[in-house]
N, C-alpha and C positions, 0 to 999 in steps of 0.2 A: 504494500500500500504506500508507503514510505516514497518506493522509487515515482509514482505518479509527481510525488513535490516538484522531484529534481528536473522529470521531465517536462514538468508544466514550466517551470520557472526556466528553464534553458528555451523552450517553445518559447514563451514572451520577451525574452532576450534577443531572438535573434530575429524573429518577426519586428519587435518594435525598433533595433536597431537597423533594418531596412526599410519602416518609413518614418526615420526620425526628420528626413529633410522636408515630408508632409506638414508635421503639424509640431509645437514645444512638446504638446500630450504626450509624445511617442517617446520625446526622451525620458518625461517621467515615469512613462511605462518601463521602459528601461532601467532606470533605477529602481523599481518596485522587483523588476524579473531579476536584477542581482541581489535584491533583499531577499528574495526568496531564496537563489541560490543557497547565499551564504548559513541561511537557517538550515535550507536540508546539507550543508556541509557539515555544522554542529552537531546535526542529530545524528548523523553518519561517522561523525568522528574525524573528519578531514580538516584538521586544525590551518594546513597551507591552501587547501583550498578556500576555507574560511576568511583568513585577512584577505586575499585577493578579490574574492567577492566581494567582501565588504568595502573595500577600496576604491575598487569599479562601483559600488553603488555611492556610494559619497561624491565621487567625481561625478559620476551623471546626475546628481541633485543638485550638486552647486551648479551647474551648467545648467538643469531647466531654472534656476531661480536666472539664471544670468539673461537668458534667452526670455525671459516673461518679463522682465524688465523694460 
């Protein structure tokens, strides 16, 4: 059940990161789909997958905040 997270949140990732040039949404979609990541990386135990996700999602939040400006 677990694996559905990771594939839903890699799904939103890479979808929203092919129409980020559409709309700001998409980048926050993007940051939402590495927050997810980075959740199903804790649950799973993947500590360097984790800061990385988490990383990529902070980067793409300060960037929608920068872009809605």
């Amino acid at each position: 059940m677990i694996e559905f997270l990771g594939i839903g949140a890699v799904t939103i990732m890479v979808v929203s990161y092919g129409l980020e040039q559409r709309h700001p949404l998409f980048v926050a979609l993007f940051a939402l789909g590495c927050t997810l990541a980075a959740f199903y990386a804790l649950l799973i135990g993947s500590y360097p997958f984790l800061v990385a996700e988490g990383i990529w999602a902070v980067l793409a939040a300060r960037r929608y905040l920068r872009l809605r400006r």
